[in-house]
N, C-alpha and C positions, 0 to 999 in steps of 0.2 A: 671736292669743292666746299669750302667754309663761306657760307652764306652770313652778312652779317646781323649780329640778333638782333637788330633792332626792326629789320623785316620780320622776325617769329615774335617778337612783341606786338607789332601793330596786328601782326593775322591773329594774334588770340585776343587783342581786346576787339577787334573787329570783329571775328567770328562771335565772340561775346553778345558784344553789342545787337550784331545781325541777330542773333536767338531771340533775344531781350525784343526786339521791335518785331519778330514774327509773332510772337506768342501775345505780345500785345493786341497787335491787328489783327489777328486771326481770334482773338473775343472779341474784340469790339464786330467786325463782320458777322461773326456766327450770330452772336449778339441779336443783329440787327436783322438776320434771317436774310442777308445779302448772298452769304455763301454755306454751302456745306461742310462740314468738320474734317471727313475725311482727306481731302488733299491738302487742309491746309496744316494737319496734325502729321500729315507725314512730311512736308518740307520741316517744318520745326525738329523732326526726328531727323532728318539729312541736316541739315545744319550741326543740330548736335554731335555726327560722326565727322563732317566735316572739322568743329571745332574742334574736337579729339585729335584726329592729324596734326592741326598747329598745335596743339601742345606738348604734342609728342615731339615734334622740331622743334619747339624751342625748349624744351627738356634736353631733349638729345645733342644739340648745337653747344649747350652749358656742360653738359656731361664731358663731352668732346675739349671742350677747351679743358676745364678744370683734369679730366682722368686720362686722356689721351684715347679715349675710346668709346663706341656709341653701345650702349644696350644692347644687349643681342636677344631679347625678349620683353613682353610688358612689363613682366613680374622684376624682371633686373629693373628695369627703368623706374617702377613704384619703389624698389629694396632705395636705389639711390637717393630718391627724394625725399625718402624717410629718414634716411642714414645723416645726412645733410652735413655728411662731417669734412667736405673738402671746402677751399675758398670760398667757389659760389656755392651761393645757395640754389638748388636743384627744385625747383616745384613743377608735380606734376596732375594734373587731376583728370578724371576717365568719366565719362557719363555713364551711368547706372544700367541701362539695355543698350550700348556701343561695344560689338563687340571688334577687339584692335590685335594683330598681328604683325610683328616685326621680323625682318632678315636681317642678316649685316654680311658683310664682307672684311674680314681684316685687315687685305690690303689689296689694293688700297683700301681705307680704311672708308667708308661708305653702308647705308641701307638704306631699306623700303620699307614702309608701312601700310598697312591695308586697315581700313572700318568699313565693318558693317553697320548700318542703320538702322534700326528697328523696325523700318520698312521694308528692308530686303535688301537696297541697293547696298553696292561697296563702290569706296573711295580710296583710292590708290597716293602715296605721297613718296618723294626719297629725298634723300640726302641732295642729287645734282639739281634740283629742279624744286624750287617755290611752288610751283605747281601744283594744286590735287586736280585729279584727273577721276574719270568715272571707266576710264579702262585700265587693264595695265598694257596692253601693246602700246597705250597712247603714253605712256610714264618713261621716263629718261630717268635708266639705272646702269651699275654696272650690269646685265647679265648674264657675262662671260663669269663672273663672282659668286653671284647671289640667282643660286637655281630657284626660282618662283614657279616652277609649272606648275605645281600643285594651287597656284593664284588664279593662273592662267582662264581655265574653264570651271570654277565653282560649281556643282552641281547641289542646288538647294531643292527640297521638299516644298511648294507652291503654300500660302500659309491657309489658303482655302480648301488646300488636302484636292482628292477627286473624284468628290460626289459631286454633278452638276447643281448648282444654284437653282433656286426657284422659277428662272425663267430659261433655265437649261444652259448658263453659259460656266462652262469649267476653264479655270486658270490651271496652265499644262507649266512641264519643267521643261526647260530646254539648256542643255549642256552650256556655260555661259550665263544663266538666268541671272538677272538682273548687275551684270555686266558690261552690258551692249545695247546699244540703241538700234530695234530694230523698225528697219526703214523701208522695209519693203516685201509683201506675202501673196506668193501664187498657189494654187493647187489645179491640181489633175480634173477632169471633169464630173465624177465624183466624187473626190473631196479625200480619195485614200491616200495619196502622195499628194507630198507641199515641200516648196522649198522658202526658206528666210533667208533675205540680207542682213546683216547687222554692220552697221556702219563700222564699228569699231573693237567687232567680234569675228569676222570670217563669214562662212556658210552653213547652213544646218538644214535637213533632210530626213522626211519622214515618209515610210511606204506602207503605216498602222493605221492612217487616219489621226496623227498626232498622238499617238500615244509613247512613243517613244523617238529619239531625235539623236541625228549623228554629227557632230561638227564634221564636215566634208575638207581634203584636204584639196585647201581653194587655192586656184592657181595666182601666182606674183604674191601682194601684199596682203593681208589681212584688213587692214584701214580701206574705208573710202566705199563699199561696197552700195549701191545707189540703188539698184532695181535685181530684182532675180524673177524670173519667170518660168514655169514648166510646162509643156505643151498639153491640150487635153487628153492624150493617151498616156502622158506620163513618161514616156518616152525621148523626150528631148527640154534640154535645159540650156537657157541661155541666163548670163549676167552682165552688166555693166559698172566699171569701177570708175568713179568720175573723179580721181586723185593720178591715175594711171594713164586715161585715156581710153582706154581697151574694152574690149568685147571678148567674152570666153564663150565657147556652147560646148555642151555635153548630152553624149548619149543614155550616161548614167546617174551623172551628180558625182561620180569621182574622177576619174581622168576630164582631162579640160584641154580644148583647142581654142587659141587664140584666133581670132576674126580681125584683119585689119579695117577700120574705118577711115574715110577717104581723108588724106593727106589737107591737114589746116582745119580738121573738127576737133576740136576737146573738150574734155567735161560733160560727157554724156550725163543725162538727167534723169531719163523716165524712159519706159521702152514698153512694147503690147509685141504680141508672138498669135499668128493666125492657129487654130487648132492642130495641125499638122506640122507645124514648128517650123516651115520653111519658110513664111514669110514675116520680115520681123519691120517694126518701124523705131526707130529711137530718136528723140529729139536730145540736141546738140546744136550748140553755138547758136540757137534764135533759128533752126532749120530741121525737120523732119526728114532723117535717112531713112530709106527705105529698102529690105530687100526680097527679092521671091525666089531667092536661092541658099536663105540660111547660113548669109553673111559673106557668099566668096564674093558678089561685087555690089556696088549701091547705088541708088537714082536720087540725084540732090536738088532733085526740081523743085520744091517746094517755096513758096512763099516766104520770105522772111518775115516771121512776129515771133511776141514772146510766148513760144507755146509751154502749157502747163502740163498736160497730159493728151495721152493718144489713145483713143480704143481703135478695135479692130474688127471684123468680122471675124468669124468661124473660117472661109477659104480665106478671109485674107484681101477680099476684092474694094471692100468698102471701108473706110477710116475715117474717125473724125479724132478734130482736136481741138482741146481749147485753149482760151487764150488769156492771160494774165496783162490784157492792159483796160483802159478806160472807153475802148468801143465798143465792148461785149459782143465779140467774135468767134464764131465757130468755124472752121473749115473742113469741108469734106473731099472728098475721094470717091471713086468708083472703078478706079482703073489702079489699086495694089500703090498710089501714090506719084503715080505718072504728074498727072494734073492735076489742083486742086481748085475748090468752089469757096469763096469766102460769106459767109451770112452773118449779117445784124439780125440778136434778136435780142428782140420787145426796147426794154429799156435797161438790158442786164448791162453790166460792167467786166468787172473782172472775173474769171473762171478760174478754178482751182481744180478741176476735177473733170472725167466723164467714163461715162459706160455706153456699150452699146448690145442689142441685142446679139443673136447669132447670125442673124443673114442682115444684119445692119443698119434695119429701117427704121426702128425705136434707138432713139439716143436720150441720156439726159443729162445732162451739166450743171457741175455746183457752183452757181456762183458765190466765191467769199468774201469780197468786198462791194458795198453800194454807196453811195453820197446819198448823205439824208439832211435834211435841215435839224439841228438841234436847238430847242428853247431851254436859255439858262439864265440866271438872275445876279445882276454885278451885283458882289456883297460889298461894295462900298457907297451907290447912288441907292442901292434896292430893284433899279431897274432891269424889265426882261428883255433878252437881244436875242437872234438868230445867229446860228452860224453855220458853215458844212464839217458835216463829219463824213472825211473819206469812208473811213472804215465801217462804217455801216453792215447791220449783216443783209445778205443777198438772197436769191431764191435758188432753188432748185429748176430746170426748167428741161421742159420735153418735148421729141418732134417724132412723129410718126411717119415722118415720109421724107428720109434718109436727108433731115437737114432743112431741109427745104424750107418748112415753118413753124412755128416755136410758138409757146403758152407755156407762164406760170403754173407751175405745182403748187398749188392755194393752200393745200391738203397739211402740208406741214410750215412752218410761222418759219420768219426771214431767220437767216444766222448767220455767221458765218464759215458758209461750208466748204468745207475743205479736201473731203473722199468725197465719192458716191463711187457704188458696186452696186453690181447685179447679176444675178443667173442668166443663162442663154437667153430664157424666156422672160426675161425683166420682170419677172412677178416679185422674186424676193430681194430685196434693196436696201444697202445699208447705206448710210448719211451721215458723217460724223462732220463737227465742227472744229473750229479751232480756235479755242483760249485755254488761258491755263487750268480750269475745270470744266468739263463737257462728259455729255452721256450720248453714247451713238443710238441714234432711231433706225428703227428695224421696221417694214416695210411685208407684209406677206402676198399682198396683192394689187402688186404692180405698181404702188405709191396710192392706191386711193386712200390709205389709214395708215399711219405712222403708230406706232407704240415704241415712247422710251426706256432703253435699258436700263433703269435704274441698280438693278443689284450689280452692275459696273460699277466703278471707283468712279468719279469726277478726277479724270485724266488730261490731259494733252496728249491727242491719240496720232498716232504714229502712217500708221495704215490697214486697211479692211481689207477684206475678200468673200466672195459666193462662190462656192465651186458652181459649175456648169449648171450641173443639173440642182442645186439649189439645196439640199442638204446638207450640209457642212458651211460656217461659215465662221472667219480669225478676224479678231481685231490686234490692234500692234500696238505698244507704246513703250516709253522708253523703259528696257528691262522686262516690259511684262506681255505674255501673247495671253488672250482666251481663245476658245473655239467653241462651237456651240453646233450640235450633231440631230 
């Protein structure tokens, strides 16, 4: 497919452009001590690989007309634009730490491009498809053509190596790394086996304590993978694909049984698994399924709201969940999801999050959005006004007696929070926010003191975990896990 070039023109003065106004803002903020250097110098270095792509397309697109044929390398595609001895003129230019890899196919005549960033991430492009993509499963190529496995699962050296950092947190490799957005991190109940979702990577499985990781051969698709879960002995594994429908559970993490979910649910979202793995709860269509047989049948009593997440007890008996609207709602359980209890608490709003103890009497929920009044100054009268800002950040907030009644967490300043975790015994808690720079707060005793993880990047963090018993514990973000032992 001949795309026409005047789409590779506007994407490279675009991507131009785009560099040009990040690197700008990003002094002026640093500047002004508004933000930190690091994430705003690694989107500027993604930009830049992404720039690299389009000009590789609109290299390649010009190549194509004028020679009949695309590069089959970087180094061809720089020899042509030096060469410059056909009609058109060929211009091609590479950013100086991008590094760029090319396929072709000669016929049909078609390829892929892949950039690395100076951040780590890669950026996938081809020939059928305008597109740059941050996977390649997600990329439209030929593949019958152009063998890319070797694209496939990258395995990079972490660039912080692995000695733990100063407050003990190590960036681990994970086959994939910095491929895949992962979306979702369980471990065993102490902390020696884990499994990961990656949205747009597959499944990966560790039984070292993270020190080494296996892409699992995951059942149906690769895309779409939403939640994964392993039971505290380690011994049973369930996942949820919200692109598919479906429910897999596993004895191992490699052979995989499908679980039907009742007829007219789709797009499972989030899911909790009782220690013993036989009871599972998954929220689905604005409804909490529930089962206590390990998915062969399900109880769809639930309330309708918009639920965010579900914790669960250790047997399985007690659940709560929270709720992503503007009544700041919890619901509980005491009967495995039979019936449920709805509670107002305090003046929260929306929930993003929740944990619960082992026997399920401490719970506590992030809330991440609050309505706050904001004073601002019209810059053409001078005058100050009020106005509501939905998005206000929210609290943390906790109930010692299974729901029932709630108090702010004072201990750590409003955010907007988006995880919370914790260990059986809710001593150690992690709390990560959600904007495009955040550091997750770490908790050792029980929420009374928070300490920020600063030798963390200022991320968009993905998703946290405690294992059970509280040693070991991952954060997730797009392309990058930590763990901290």
């Amino acid at each position: 497919m001949l795309h026409p070039l005047s789409n590779f023109t506007s994407d490279r003065a675009e991507n131009s452009i785009m560099q040009t106004i990040t690197i700008a803002i990003s002094a002026i903020l640093i500047a002004a001590g508004l933000v930190t250097a690091p994430g705003l110098i690694n989107n500027a270095r993604d930009n830049n690989a992404r720039g690299d792509l389009a000009n590789v397309a609109y290299a390649q697109e010009f190549l194509l007309a004028d020679r009949g044929e695309y590069a089959n390398s970087v180094a061809a595609l720089k020899e042509a634009a030096a060469a410059n001895d056909g009609q058109t003129k060929i211009r091609f230019t590479q950013s100086g730490k991008v590094e760029l890899d090319i396929k072709t196919c000669a016929s049909p005549k078609s390829y892929i491009a892949r950039a690395k960033s100076e951040s780590g991430k890669y950026y996938y492009r081809s020939s059928t498809s305008a597109k740059t993509t941050t996977s390649l499963s997600d990329l439209s190529y030929d593949s019958a053509c152009i063998d890319a496995s070797d694209w496939a699962t990258p395995v990079v050296t972490p660039p912080s190596g692995v000695t733990p950092d100063a407050m003990g947190w190590k960036q681990i490799a994970i086959p994939g790394y910095n491929a895949a957005y992962y979306t979702a991190i369980s471990t065993s109940f102490d902390g020696t086996k884990a499994v990961i979702a990656a949205m747009g990577g597959g499944l990966y499985t560790t039984s070292n304590s993270g020190d080494t990781w296996q892409l699992v051969a995951a059942p149906g698709t690769s895309w779409g993978w939403r939640d994964a879960i392993i039971s505290a002995d380690g011994t049973k594994y369930a996942v949820i694909n919200s692109q598919t429908s479906t429910l897999w559970v596993s004895s191992n993490g490699t052979s995989w049984t499908e679980k039907s979910l009742p007829s007219g649910y789709n797009y499972p979202q989030s899911m909790s698994m009782s220690d013993n793995g036989n009871v599972l709860a998954i929220i689905v269509d604005n409804q909490i399924l529930t089962s206590t047989n390990n998915g062969d049948s399900w109880n769809t009593s639930s309330p309708t709201a918009v639920y965010s997440e579900v914790a669960i007890s250790a047997d399985g008996t007690h659940l709560a969940a929270s709720v992503d609207d503007v009544n700041g709602q919890i619901y509980t359980s005491s009967n495995s999801g039979v019936s449920w209890t709805a509670h107002t608490v305090g003046n929260a709003e929306r929930f993003g999050s929740i944990t619960a103890s082992a026997n399920g009497s401490r719970i506590i929920a992030a809330e991440y959005a609050h309505t706050v009044m904001v004073t601002a100054v019209d810059e053409e009268t001078g005058e100050e006004y009020e106005y509501e800002d939905t998005n206000g950040g929210g609290q943390l907030w906790e109930s010692n007696d299974y729901g029932m009644t709630w108090s702010a967490i004072t201990s750590l300043a409003p955010a907007r929070w988006v995880t919370v975790t914790a260990s059986n015994d809710m001593q150690t808690i992690i709390a990560n926010g959600n904007s495009n720079y955040s550091i997750p707060f770490v908790s050792n005793d029980g929420g009374a003191t928070w300490t920020e993880q600063t030798t963390l990047e200022e991320r968009s963090w993905a998703d946290a975990v405690v294992s059970g018993d509280g040693s070991t514990m991952y954060v997730t973000s797009r392309g990058y896990v930590w763990i901290h032992q």
